[in-house]
N, C-alpha and C positions, 0 to 999 in steps of 0.2 A: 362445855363444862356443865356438869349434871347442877341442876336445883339446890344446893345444898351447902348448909353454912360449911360445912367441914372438908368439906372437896372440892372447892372452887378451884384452887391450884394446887399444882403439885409439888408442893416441893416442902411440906413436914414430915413427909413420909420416908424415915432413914430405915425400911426394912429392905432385903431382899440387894443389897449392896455389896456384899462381899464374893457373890458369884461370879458377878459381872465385872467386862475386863476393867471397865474405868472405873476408882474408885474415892472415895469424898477425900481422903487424906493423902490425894497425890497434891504435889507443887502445882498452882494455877500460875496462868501466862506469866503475872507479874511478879512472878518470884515469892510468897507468901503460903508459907506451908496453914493448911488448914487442918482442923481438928473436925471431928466428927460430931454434930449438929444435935442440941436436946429439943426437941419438942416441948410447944409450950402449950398450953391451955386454947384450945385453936376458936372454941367460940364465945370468947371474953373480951369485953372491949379493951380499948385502947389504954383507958385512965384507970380501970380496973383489973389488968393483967401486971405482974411481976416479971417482965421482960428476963430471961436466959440469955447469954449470949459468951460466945466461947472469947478463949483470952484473947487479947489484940483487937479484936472488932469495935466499932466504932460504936457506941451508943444510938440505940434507935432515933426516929425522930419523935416527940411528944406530939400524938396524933389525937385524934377522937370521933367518934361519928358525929355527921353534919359537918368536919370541914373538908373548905371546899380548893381544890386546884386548880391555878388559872379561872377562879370565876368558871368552873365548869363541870368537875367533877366532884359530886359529894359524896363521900365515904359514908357509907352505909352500916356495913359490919365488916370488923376484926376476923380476919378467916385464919393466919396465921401470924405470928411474931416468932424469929428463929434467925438467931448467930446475925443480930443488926439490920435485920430488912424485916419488913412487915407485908400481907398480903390484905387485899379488902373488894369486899363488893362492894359497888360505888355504882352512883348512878349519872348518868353523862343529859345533864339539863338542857343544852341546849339540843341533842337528837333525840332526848328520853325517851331513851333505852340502859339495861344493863350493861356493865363492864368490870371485867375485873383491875385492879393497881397490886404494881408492886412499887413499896416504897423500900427507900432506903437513904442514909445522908450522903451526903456529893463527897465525902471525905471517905468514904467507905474502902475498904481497898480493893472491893470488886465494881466498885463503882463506876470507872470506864468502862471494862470488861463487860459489863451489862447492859450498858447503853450501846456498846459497837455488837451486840449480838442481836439488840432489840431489833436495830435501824436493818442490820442485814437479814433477818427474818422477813420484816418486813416488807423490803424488797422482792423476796420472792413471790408474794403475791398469790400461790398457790392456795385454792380452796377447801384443800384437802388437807390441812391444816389450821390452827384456831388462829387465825390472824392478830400482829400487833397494831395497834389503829395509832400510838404513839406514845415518844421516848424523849423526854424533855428530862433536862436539868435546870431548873428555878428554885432560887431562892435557897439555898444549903441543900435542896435535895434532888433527884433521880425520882424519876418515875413513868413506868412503862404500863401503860394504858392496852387493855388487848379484850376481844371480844366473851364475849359469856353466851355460854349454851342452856337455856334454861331447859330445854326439848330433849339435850341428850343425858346418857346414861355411861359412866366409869364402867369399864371392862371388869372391875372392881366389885363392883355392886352386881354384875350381870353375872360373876362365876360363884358370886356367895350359895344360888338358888341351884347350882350345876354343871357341867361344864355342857360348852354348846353345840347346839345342834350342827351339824357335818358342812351343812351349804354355809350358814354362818361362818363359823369356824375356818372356810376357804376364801368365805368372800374376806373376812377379817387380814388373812395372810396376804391376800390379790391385794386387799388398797394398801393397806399399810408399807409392803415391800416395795410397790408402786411408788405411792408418795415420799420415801425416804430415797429411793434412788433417784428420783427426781431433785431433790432438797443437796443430796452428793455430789451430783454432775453442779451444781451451782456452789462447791466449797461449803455449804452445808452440813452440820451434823447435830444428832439430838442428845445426845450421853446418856439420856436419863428417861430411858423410852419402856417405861413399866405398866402394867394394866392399869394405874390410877394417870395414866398422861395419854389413856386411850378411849374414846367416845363413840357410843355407837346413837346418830340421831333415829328423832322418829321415824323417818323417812328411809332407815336401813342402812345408810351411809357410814363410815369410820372419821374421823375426824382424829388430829393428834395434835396435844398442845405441848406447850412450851420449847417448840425448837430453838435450838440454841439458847434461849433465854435460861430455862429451868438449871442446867447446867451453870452457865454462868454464874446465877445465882447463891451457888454448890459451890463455885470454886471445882468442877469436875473439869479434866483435862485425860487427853488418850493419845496415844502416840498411834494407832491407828481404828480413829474414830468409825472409819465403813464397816468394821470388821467389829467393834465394838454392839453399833445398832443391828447389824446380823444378826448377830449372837442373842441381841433383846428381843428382837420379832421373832427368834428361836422359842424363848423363853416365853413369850405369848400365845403363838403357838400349842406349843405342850401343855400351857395352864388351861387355855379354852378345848384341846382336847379330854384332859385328864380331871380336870379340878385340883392339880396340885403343880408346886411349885417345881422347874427342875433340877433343885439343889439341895443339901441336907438340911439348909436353915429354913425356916417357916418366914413366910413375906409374904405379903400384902391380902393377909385375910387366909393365905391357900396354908395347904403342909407339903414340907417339903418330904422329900425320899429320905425311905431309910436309909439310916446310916451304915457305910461299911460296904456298900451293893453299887456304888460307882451310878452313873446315869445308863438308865434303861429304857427301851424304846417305849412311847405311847402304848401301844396297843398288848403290852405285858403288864403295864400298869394298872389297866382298864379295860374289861372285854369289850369289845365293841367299834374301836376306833377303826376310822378308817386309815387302810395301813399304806394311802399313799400321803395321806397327809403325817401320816406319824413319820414315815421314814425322811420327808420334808424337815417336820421339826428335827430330827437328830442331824443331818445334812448342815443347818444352819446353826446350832449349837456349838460349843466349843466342845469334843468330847477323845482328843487326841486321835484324831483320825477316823474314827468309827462311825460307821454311817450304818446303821442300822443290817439288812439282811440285803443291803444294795449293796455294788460296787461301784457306785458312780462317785466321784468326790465330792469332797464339801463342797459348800457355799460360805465362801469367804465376803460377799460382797454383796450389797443388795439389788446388784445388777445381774450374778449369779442367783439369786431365788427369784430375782422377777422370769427367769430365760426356765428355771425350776417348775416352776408355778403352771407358766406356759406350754410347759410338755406334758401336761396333768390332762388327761380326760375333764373335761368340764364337769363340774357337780352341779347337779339342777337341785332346785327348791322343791320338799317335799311338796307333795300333789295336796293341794287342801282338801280337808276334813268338814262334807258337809252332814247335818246332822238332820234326822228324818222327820220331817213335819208330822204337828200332832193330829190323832187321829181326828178325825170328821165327826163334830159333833150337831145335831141338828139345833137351829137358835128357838127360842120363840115364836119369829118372824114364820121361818119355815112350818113351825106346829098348827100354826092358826091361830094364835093369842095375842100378834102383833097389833097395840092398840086396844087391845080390850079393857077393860076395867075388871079389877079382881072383885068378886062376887062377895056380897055384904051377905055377913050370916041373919041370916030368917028373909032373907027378900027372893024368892021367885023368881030365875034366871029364866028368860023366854029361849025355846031351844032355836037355831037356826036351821033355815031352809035346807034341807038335803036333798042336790039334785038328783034323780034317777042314775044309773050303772050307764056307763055308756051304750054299753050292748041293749038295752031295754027300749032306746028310740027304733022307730023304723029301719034308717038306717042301718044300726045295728044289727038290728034282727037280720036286714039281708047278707049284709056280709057275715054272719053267723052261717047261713044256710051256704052260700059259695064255700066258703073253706069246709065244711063238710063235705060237701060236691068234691072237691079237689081231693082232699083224702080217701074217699071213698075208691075216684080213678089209680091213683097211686099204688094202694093195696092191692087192686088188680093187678096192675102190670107187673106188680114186684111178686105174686103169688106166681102168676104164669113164669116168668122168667128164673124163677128157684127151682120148680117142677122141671122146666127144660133144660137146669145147671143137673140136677141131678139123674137126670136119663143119660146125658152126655157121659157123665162119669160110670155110671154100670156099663157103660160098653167098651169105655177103653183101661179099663182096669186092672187086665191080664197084661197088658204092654206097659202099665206104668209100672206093675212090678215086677218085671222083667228088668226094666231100663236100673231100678231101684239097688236089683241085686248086685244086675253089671258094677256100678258104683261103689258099691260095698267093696265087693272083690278086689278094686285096684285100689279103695282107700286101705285095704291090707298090706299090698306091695307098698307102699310109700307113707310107712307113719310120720308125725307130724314131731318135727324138733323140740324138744323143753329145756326153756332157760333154767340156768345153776346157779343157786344161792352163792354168794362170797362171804366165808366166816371171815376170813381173816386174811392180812396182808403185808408185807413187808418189803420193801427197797432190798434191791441186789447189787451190791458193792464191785466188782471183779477185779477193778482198779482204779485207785487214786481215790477221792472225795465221793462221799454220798450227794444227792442231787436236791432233792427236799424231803427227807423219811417222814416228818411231821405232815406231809401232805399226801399220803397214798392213801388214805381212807375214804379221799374225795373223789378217788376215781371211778367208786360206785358203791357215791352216797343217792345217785337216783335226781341228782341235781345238777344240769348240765352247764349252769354257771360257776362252779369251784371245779379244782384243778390241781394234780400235781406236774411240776413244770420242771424242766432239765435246766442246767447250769447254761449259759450262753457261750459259745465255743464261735472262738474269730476264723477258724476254717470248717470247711467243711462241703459238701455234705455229708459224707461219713466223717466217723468219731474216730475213727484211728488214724495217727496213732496214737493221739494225747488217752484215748478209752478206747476200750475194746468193744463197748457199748453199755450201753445204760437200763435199768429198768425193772420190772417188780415181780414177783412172785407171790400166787393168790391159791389161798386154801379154800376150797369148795366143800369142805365138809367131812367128805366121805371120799374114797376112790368111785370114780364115772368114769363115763363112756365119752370122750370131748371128742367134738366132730369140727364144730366152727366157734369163729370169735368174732364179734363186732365192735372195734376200738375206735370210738373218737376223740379226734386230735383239733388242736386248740387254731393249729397254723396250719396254709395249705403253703405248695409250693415243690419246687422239683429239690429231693424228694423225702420222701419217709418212707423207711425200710423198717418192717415189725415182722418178729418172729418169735413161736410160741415152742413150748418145751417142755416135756412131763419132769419134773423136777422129784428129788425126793424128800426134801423139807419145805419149811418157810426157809431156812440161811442151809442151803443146797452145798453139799459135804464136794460135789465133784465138779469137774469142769463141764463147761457149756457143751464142747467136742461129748463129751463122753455121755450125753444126755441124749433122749428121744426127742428127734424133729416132730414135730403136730402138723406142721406149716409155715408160708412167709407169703405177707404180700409187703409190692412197694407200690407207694400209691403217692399223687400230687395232687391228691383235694385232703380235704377234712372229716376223713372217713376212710378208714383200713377194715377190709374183710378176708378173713382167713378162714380156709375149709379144708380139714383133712382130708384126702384120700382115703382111709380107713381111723375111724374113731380110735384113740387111743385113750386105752383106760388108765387113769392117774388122780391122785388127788392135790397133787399141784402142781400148779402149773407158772411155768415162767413165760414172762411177757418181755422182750428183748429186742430194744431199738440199737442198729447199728449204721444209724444214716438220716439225720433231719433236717428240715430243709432252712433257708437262709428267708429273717424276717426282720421289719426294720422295725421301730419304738414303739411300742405300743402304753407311752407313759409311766407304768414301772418298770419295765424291762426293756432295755437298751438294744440297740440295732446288733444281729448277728444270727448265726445258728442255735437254732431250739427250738425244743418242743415241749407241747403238752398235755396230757391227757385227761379229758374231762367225763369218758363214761366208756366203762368196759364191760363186756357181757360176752358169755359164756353159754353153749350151747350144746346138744350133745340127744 
């Protein structure tokens, strides 16, 4: 729990509720339809606030700071009063330290229902989670006693300044999904698992409070609670990629999506996002089936995003940023004025001793006259040896340009290959779906980590007969002379079959048959070279896979046949 009168708990916070599957005006356990919650004045004391409270609810208790529970706990400050319960920072005298309370009267009609959520929270024990420390009924009232964060910070506060950085933002999804499927396997659930019930300590850690409890609190009930908290760590997800919420209503600080436009992936929201966490978040949302640009199914469960999570290439922590020390400046010390006394005006500074140049002793002087000596030899040798570099050369001069011309002569029979510009480029359809057209620019953007990648196909290794083959056509500008092509491929494996083809558009008016052969190689590394027989002059040219080989997950893309191109070049 962050520092803060106004966010110790969560549970005055009714934004961002109507998305999510459980909602405040379902029936709770004990049969008691509830009404949806007004917020009160959240940092007013006790004797000073106008208690709200919806119809039916039980009258709060008449609290104030300084009293105290069990001789133990003194209420500090009013954090919230809302529909008959009260929240407080409170300080626990006998461990003194902080804690948070929730109060509420014994007659409350969520009042079992809170104490049996407290006590089994608490059972769990897990630390990854804000711990309840204790759940008493004394004296007309309930009160669940549970730990305070003063070190950490509301996912809340953390999105106001941006949404977060990438490792962040994974490590965020790894505990959380972790600790709630942890919390499920034990009958466990959270209902009300929003950025203000999410904490990130100093230490870097995720911590999540009020399980089970927060909800109780609520009156929040789910007929299928795993699928519920999914769907929130969905929703957290998206917000820490994006900085916005992902629904049309505005909640908890963020804005939601426009209206009318349905839920759309992270990384269309915001440039930048990383697109296996984005298609994560969609995966875990509720969005009728649609999982972004994958075909893998939801995550129904947060035993399916922890198994999600784990098929992810690991995201490391950016490389820290060290900042260049200042320049060298010399001190006093170093000047010679270390200790001096600053000189009084009109008084006659005595100058100090100046000892001789070192070169000026004896010494000096001899070793002045050696290195002279040594120079002097040097000179010699290096005069005679230039003289006999340059006789050597008048005499064999008629043979070096003999050898010279030779060289000439055959550099004529075999001139040298020049790489061909790519203006432009487009996907070749022949049958059924296009593969990724948004992606063929990257096949030679000059950057051999982006990629355009084919559909994954469960036989294979040829594409027939589901496709005839797959693959793109590239304008070079101008009609050439194309002789070879050098394509690299993202997968090795038996095998990959590419073949090239003088085409007569970018979208090629005739069939494949009816076109000029350039060449085919099949290759089972990551690396296809193809060389015509004779240059064929064209200005486009089609690239034409009809056979790739079988590869298992590689984290976005699922085990099967495919491929994919990450730098093509053209030569001629």
């Amino acid at each position: 729990m962050a520092e803060r009168s106004t966010a110790a708990v969560d549970v005055a916070d009714n934004s961002g509720d109507e998305p999510l599957t459980a909602k405040a005006e379902q029936t709770t356990a004990d049969g008691v339809a509830q009404t949806r919650e007004r917020d009160t004045a959240a940092n007013e004391d006790a004797e000073d606030t106008d208690v709200s409270t919806s119809p039916g609810s039980s009258t709060p208790p008449e609290l104030h700071s300084g009293h105290k529970l069990a001789r133990r706990y003194r209420l500090e400050e009013c954090v919230t009063r809302l529909d008959g319960f009260s929240s407080w920072r409170a300080v626990d005298e006998k461990l003194r330290r902080a804690v948070g309370v929730h109060l509420l009267p014994a007659d409350h009609p969520r009042a079992r229902s809170v104490l049996a959520a407290a006590r089994s929270s608490a059972l769990l024990g897990d630390p990854r989670f804000v711990q309840v420390l204790d759940a008493v009924e004394e004296n007309d009232l309930v009160y669940v006693v549970h730990e305070w964060l003063p070190d950490a910070t509301e996912l809340t506060a953390l999105l106001a300044s941006g949404p977060l950085e990438v490792h962040e933002a994974y490590q965020l999804v790894n505990q959380i999904s972790q600790a709630m499927a942890a919390a499920h396997r034990e009958g466990l659930a959270h209902l009300r698992l929003t950025p203000s019930a999410v904490l990130r300590t100093s230490t870097g850690q995720w911590r999540i409070r009020g399980l089970a409890v927060n909800a109780a609190l609520r009156g929040i009930t789910s007929e299928t609670p795993q699928r519920t908290d999914t769907e929130a760590i969905g929703a957290l997800l998206y917000a820490a990629l994006t900085q916005r919420w992902p629904y049309e209503d505005d909640a908890y600080g963020l804005t939601g999506l426009p209206k009318d436009i349905g839920l759309i992936a992270p990384d269309q929201v915001r440039a930048g996002v990383h697109r296996g966490l984005s298609e994560l978040a969609m995966r875990a949302l509720v969005n009728e089936g649609a999982t972004a640009s994958r075909q893998d199914p939801p995550c129904t469960t947060t035993e399916d995003l922890v198994k999600a999570v784990g098929e992810m290439p690991r995201i490391r922590p950016p490389e820290p940023v060290f900042t260049a020390p200042a320049e060298y400046q010399r001190t006093t010390y170093q000047q010679g004025t270390y200790g001096r006394q600053a000189p009084r005006p009109g008084v006659a500074q005595p100058m100090p001793a100046v000892p001789p140049p070192p070169l000026q002793s004896p010494t000096g002087k001899a070793l002045k006259w050696a290195v002279s000596a040594l120079l002097i030899v040097a000179l010699g040798l290096g005069s005679w040896q230039l003289a006999e570099a340059l006789m050597d050369r008048g005499t064999s001069g008629d043979s070096n340009t003999s050898h010279n011309t030779d060289s000439d002569e055959k550099g004529d029979e075999h001139k040298p290959t020049k790489p061909m510009a790519i203006t432009d480029a487009r996907e070749y359809v022949a049958k059924g779906g296009a593969q990724a057209p948004g992606d063929v620019a990257k096949t030679y953007d000059g950057d051999s980590k982006t990629f355009w990648r084919t559909k994954t196909y469960n036989d294979g290794p040829k594409l027939a007969p589901y496709k005839p083959g797959v693959g793109i056509v590239y304008d070079l500008g101008s009609a050439k002379d194309v002789s070879a092509a050098s394509i690299a491929l993202q997968y090795g494996g038996d095998h990959t079959t590419v073949s090239l083809y003088a085409a007569d558009s970018l979208s090629p008016t005739t069939s494949i048959d009816s076109m000029k052969s350039i060449g085919t190689d099949t290759t089972t590394s990551t690396t296809a070279k193809i060389e015509a027989d004779k240059p064929v002059k064209t200005r486009y040219v089609l690239l034409w896979m009809t056979a790739v080989p079988k590869s298992g997950s590689d984290g976005y893309y699922g085990a099967g046949y495919k491929q994919a191109l990450t730098d093509v070049k053209f030569t001629g």
